[in-house]
N, C-alpha and C positions, 0 to 999 in steps of 0.2 A: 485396371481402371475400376475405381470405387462408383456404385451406383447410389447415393443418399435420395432420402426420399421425406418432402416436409410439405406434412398437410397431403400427400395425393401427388407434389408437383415432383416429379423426378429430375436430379442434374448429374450432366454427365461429369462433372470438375467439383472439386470440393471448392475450387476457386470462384463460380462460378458464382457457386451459394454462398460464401462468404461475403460475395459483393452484393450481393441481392438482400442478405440480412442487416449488414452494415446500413444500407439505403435505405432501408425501411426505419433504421433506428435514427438516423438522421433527420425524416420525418414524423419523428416520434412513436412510430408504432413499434410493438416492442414484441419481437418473434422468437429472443434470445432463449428463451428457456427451451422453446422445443430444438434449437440449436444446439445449444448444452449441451441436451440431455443425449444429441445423437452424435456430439463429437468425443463425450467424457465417456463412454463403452465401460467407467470403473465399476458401477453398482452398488460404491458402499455408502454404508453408513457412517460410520467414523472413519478419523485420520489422525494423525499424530500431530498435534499442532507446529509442532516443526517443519514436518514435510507439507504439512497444510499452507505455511508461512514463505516457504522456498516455492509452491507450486503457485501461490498467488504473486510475487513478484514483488515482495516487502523486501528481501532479502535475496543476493545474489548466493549463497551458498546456505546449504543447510547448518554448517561451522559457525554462521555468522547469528543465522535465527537461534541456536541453542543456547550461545552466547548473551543473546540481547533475552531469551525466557530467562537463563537463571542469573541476569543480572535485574528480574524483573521490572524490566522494562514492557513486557507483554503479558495482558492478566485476562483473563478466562472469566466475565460476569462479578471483574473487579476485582477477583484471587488473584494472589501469584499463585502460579502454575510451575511444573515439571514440563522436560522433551518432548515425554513419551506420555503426556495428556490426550485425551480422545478429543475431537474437536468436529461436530453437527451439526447439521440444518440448523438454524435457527439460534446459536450461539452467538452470545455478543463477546468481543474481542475488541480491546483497546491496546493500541502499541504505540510507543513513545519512540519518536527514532531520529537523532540530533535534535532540531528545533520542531517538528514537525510531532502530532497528536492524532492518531488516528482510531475513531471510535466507527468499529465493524459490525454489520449482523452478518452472518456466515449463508450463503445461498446456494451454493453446491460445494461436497469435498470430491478431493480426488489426490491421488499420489505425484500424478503427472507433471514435471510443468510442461506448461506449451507457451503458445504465443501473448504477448500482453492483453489482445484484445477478449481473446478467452478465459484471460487470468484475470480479468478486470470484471468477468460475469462469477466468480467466488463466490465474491460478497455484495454486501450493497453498504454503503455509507452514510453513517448518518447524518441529516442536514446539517443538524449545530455542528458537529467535526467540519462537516465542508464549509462551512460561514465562517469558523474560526479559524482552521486553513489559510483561506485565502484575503480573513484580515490581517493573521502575520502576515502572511508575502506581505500586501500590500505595505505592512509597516519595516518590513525589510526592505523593500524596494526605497523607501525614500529616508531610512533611515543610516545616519553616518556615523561610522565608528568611530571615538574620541581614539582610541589606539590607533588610527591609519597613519595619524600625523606624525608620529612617532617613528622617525628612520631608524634612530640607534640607540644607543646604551646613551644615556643624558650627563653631559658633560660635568666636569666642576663649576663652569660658568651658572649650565642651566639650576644646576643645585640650587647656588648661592639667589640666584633670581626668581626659585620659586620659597626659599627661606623667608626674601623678604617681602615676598607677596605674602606669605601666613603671618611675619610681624603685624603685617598694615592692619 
C-alpha cells in the first residue's frame, strides 16, 4: 500500500486522492499539478513526440502518432517535425486528426501513458482550438450530407433525369 502525501494531507488510496482532486477541479480549484507531479515519478525533460502523442491519448498506438508526424499532420511551433523530435514544457503543438484541429501548449512530458484524466493534465488547450472544436461539432451535428441520399450506383433512368435537368 502506497502512502501519497499533497500539501501535508496523507492518503492511504491513490483512489482516494484521485476523488478528492477531481472534486476540487469541479469546483474550479485547481490542485492538478501538484497531482501531476506526484503521479508522473518520470523527471524529464524531453520526450519524443511520438511517445509524447501516444502518452497524451491523441492516438491509440504509437504506429499510428508516427504515421500522422511524417504525414505532417503534427507540427512542432508550426514545423513539420520528425518521431524522434524532443518535445517540452512549454511547446506548442498543433495536430490535425480527421475533421478535428487541435492547437496544444505542452504542460508536462512523460513516456508513460496512463489514465485519460491524467493524460488530459499533458497539455493545456488553446481557447480559440477549443471555440473552433466545438463550432465544428456543432455544425456537424445539424449538418446533412447530400451523399446520404444516395443508396446506389445511379441508374440510366437517374442519368437521363439529371441530363435534362443541366439542358433546362
Amino acid at each position: 500500500m502506497s502512502v501519497f502525501c499533497l500539501q501535508g494531507v496523507q492518503a492511504e488510496c491513490l483512489c482516494d486522492l484521485i476523488d478528492s482532486v477531481f472534486s476540487f477541479e469541479r469546483k474550479g480549484v485547481v490542485l492538478t499539478t501538484l497531482f501531476f507531479e506526484m503521479n508522473m515519478p518520470d523527471n524529464l525533460d524531453a520526450v519524443r513526440i511520438d511517445k509524447w502523442l501516444w502518452a497524451a491519448r491523441f492516438f491509440k498506438s504509437r504506429a499510428q502518432a508516427v504515421l500522422a508526424i511524417e504525414a505532417g499532420r503534427v507540427q512542432l511551433h508550426g514545423e513539420r517535425i520528425k518521431p524522434a523530435r524532443t518535445v517540452k514544457v512549454g511547446d506548442r503543438v498543433l495536430i490535425q486528426r480527421e475533421q478535428e484541429r487541435f492547437e496544444l501548449w505542452v504542460r508536462n512530458v512523460t513516456e508513460t501513458r496512463r489514465s485519460a484524466p491524467l493524460a488530459r493534465m499533458l497539455f493545456d488547450e488553446t481557447p480559440e482550438s477549443l471555440l473552433a472544436r466545438q463550432t465544428a461539432a456543432e455544425r456537424r451535428k445539424y449538418f446533412v450530407e447530400p451523399s446520404q441520399d444516395i443508396k446506389a450506383r445511379p441508374t440510366k433512368r437517374d442519368r437521363r433525369d439529371l441530363e435534362k435537368w443541366r439542358d433546362v
